[in-house]
N, C-alpha and C positions, 0 to 999 in steps of 0.2 A: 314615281317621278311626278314632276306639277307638268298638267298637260298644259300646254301652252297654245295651244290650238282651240279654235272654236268649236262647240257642242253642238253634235249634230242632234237632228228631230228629237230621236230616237230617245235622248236621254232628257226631252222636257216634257219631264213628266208633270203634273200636280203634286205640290207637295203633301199632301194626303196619300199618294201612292206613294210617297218613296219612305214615310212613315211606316205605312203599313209594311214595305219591306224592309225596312230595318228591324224591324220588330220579328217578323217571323224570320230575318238572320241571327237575333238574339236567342232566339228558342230553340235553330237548331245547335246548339250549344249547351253544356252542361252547367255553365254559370247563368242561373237564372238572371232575370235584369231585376234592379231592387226597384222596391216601391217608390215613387215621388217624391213621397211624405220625406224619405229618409236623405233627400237632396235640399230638403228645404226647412232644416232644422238649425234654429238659430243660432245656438250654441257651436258651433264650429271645434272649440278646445274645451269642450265639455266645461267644469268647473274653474277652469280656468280661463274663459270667456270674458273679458271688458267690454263696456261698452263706450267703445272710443271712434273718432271717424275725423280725426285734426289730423295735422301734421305729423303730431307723435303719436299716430296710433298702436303702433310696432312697435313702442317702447315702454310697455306697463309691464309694471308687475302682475304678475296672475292674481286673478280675484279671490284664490280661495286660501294662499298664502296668509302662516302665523305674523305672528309680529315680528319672531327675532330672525326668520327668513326674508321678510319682507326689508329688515334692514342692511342683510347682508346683500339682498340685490342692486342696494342703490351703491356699495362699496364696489361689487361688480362692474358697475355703470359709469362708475368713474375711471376704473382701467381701461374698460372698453372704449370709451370716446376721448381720455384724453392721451396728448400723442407722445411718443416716446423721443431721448433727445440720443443726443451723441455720446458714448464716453470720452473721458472719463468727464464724471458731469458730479454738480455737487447733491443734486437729487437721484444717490446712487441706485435706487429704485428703481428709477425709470428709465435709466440709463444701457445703453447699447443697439443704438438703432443702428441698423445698416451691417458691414459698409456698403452695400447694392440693397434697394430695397424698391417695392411697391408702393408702398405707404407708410406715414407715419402714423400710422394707428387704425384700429381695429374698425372704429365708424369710420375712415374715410375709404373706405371699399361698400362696408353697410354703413350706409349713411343714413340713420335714423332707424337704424338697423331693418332698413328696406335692401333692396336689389338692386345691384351696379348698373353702367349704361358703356357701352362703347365709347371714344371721343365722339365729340361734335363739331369741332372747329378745328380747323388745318393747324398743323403743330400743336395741337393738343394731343400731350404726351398719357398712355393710359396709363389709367390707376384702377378703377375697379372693374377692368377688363381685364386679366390675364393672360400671357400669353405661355401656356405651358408645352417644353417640350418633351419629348422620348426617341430612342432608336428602338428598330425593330426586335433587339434580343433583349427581353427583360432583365434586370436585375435583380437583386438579392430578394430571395422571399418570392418573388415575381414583381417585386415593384417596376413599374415603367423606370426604364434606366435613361439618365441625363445627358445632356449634351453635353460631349468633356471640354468644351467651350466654355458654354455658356447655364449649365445647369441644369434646374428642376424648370425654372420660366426664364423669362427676359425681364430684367430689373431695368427700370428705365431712371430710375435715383441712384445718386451715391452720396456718401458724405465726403466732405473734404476737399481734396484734389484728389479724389479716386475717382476713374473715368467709369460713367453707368455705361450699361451694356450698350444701349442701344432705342431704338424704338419703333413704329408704327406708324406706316400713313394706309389708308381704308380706303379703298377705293369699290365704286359698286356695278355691277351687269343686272340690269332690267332685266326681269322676266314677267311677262305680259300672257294675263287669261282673262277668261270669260269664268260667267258667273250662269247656269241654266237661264235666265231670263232676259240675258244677250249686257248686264251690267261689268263693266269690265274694272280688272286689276291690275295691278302693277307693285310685284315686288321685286327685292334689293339684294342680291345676292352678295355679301363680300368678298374682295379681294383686295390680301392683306402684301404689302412689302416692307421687307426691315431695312429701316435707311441707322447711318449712325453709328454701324456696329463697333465693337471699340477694341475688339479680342480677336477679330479675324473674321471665319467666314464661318456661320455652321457645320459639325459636319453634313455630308453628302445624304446620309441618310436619317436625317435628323427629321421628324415631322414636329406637327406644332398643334395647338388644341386651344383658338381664343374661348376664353370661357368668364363670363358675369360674375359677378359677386352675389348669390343668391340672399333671397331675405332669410332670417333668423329666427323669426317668429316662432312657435312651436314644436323646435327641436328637441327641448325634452320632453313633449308627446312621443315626439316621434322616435325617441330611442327608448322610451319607454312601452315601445308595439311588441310582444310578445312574436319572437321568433317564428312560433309554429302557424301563426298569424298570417306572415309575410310568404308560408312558403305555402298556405290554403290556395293560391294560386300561381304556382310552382309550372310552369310547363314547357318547357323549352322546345320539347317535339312537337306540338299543338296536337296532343291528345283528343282534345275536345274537338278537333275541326274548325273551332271559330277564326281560323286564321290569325290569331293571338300567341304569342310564344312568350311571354315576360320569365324568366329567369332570374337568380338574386345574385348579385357579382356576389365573390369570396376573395377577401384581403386579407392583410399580415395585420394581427394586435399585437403592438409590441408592448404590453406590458401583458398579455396572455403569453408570448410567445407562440401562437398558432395563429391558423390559418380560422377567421370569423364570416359570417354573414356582411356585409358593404351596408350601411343605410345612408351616408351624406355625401355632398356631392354630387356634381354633374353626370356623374357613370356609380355613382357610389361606390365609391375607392376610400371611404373612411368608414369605421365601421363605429364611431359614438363622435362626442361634441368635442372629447380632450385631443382624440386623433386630430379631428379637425380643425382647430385650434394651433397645436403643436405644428401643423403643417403649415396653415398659413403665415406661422409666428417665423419659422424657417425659412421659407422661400420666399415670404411675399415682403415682409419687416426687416427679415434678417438677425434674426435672435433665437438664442438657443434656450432649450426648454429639457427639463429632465427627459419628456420624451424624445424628442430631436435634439441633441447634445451639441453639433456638429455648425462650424459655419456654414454660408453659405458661398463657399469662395469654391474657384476651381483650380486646378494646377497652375494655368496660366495666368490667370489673376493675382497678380503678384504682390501687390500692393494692396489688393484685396486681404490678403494674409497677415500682412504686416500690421493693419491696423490695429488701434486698442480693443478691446471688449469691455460686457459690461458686469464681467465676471463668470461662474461658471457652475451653473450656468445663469445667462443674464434675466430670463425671467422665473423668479423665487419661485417655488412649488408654490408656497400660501399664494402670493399674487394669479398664480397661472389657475391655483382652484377658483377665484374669485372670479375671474372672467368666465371660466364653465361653468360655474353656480350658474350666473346670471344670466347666461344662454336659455337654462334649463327652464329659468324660471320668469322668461319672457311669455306675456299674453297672447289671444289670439284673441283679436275684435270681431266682436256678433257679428253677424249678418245683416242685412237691409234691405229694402224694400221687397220682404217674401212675401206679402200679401197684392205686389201688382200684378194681374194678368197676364203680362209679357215675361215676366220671371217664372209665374207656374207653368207656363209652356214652354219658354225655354227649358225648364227639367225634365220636361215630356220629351223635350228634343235631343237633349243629352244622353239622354239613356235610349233612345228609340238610333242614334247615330253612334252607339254603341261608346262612346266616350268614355259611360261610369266602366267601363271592362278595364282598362286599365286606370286612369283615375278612380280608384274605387272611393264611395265617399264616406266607408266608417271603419274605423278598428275601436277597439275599447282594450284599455292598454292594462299592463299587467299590475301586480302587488311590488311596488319599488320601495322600500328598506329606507332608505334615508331619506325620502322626497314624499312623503303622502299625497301632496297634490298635484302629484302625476298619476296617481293611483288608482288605477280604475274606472279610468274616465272614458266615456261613450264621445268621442271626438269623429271628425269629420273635414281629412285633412286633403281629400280626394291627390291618391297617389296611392299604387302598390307597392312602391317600394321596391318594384323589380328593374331590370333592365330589360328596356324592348326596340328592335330595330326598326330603326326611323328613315331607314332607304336612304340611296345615296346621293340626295342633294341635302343631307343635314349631315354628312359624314363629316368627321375632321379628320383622318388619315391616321389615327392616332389609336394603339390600344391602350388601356387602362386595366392591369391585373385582367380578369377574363375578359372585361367588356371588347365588345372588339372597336372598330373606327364609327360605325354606325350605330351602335347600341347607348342609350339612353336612360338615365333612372328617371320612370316617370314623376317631374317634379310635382310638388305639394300645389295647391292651387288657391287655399285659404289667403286670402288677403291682395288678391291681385287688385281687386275692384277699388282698396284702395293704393295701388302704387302710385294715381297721379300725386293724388293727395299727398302721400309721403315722399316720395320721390320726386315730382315735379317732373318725371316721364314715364312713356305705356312703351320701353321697351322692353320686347320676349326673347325666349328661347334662352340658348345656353351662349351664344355669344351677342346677343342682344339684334339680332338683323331685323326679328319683325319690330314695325314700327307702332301694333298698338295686335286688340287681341284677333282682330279677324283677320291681320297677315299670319298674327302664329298658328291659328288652325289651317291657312292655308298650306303653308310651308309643314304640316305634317305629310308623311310620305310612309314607307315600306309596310310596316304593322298597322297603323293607322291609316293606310293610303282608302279604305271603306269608307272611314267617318269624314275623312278631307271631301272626299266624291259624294257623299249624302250633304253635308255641309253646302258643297257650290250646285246640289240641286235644289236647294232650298227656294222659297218665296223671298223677297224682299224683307216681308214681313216677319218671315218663322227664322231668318239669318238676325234681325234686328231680336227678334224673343231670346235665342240661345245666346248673342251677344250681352242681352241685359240679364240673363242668371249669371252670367261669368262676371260680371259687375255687379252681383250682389254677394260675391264669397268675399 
């Protein structure tokens, strides 16, 4: 939990002493801590690294792409940003949006294929916020099962005169601490109410799970990580003692037919780029995909049903490959200023407050068949890939296949430093509450609750260092 109370004596220490006990808590553990060096290597997406730091920096092609991949990405790229219309429409292509949707198109959730934000302004209706639901008894496969209302999420669009579900106003409870040197904080706790609904009332046992539009950038690194990889720290019981338990969710491949490893995603509940894809294209668009076949209407959405399509299903496999190419074969921007002294200490920091333990910052990914330039690349995406309990002020009431309400995929952390840049805001976490990156280390809690408490005993100074490495990934 965030203590909200002031810090007695006892815990102002020097930050040099609480260094040195981080460190000898790293040791007693079997995950040795990695070298510096290996924090501070510029290359982030190995050979597929750009060196980009504008606006569009999350939108290159990978640098080490041929010619005739390099032209099917920008084919890609055009799916992905631009928006899909109504049927029946004379660009049958592009046609079947809705009838309940998110968004018209795939950037306006990743917008510039960065990370979504909560609203901002009163009656601002969310779009690359999501609001996903489930009841307590899973569903088929063990998929989180829907609200027979209202669905997979809450669609706040419709087309037509078809009534959207509903929406969102965010309301906030301060929660106010100290920092060991008596500097004080103040974060934002949300609390959400659906005004608007259009289909009735949820049911009774319906919980909810707001969640961001994560950025896109180096997902097909990251599905390219070799399994046995992800599970090198595997431990759900905390074997080792370090008080770390990360574990890997297990989800349904529906085109495996079985039950796979989770890597995308908030809880990682998808387990490659097409899943995830397919699912947003489903619930968030409203369009059906060979792998999600299905509308997205519910019994009582009546007129929901009725409406036209954009065939069947509405986005073409060629098209739907063309949007996962182009996922796969998005860049990841170098690094920057790894030569300031406040960045090499903050790596010092990092790993001494035990962070790289679950953000780990290396895999080198396997031999991929139809992609070389995914292939065998020494990247640096700091994420295990597991899921880890984040205690329950970051709970959302919600299971996700094994994850439970509390559990977490540690996200990727490559490119946050530039989400102002791209995004035009510094907010975190999985439903966007911190408002830049020293609320979201604060607001870590359960598994992580060690490195939040080394973090707020920091100096002024060594809080400013590990702030300016997180601003050079």
């Amino acid at each position: 939990m965030i203590d909200n109370q002031p810090l007695g004596l006892a815990l102002r220490r020097p930050a040099t002493t609480t260094a040195t006990i981080a460190v000898m808590l790293w040791l007693g553990g079997c995950v040795r801590p990695p070298d510096t060096t290996e924090l501070l290597e510029a290359k982030s997406g190995g050979g597929t690294s750009v060196h980009a730091s504008n606006r569009k920096a999350f939108s290159q092609p990978a640098a080490n792409l041929d010619t005739q991949s390099r032209a099917e990405f920008f084919i890609g790229n055009a799916f992905f940003n631009s928006p899909w219309v109504v049927a029946p429409a004379s660009a049958g292509a592009r046609d079947g949006l809705g009838p309940l949707f998110n968004a018209r198109s795939c950037d306006a959730c990743h917008n510039n294929d960065g990370r979504g934000r909560p609203p901002e302004k009163p009656g601002e209706r969310p779009v690359s916020l999501v609001i996903q639901f489930a009841t307590p008894t899973p569903g088929h496969n063990n998929e989180p099962s829907a609200d027979p209302r209202y669905g997979a999420n809450l669609n706040p669009f419709a087309i037509g005169t078809i009534a959207p579900e509903g929406s969102i106003e965010i309301g906030h409870r301060e929660i106010r601490g100290k920092f060991a040197d008596g500097a004080q904080y103040v974060l934002l706790q949300p609390e959400y109410r659906f005004t608007e609904l259009a289909y009735g009332e949820l049911a009774d046992d319906t919980s909810f799970s707001p969640r961001v539009a994560p950025a896109v950038i180096g997902s097909g690194l990251l599905e390219a990580v070799p399994e046995a990889q992800i599970l090198e720290r595997d431990d759900p019981d905390d074997l080792d003692g370090d008080g770390i338990s990360g574990r890997p969710n297990h989800v349904w491949n529906h085109l495996l037919k079985k039950t796979v490893i989770g890597r995308f995603g908030w809880k990682s509940n998808q387990p490659d780029i097409a899943h995830q894809t397919a699912a947003a294209f489903s619930a968030e668009i409203g369009m059906s995909t060979s792998l999600r076949p299905d509308q997205n209407c519910t019994e009582v959405q009546t007129e929901c049903r009725k409406a036209p399509t954009g065939g069947s299903p509405e986005i073409s496999d060629a098209i739907f490959q063309h949007i996962v190419s182009y996922q796969r074969t998005l860049a990841v921007p170098m690094r920057r200023n790894l030569d300031a002294a406040g960045t090499r200490r903050g790596a010092e920091l990092f790993v001494q407050a035990q962070c790289a333990v679950c953000h780990r910052p290396t895999f080198v990914t396997g031999d991929v068949k139809d992609a070389p330039w995914l292939s065998r690349q020494r990247i640096h995406p700091f994420t295990d890939l597991l899921l880890h309990d984040m205690g329950p002020t970051l709970s959302d009431g919600r299971a996700d296949f094994e994850a439970t309400a509390s559990e977490w995929r540690t996200p990727p952390l490559w490119g946050i430093g530039l989400q102002k840049t791209v995004n035009d805001h510094t907010r975190f976490l999985h439903d966007g509450r911190a408002r830049d990156l020293n609320e979201a280390l604060l607001w870590h809690g359960g598994e992580a609750q060690r490195a939040q408490e080394t973090y707020r005993k920091l100096s002024k100074e060594d809080r400013q260092a590990l702030l300016q490495f997180l601003e050079s990934l």
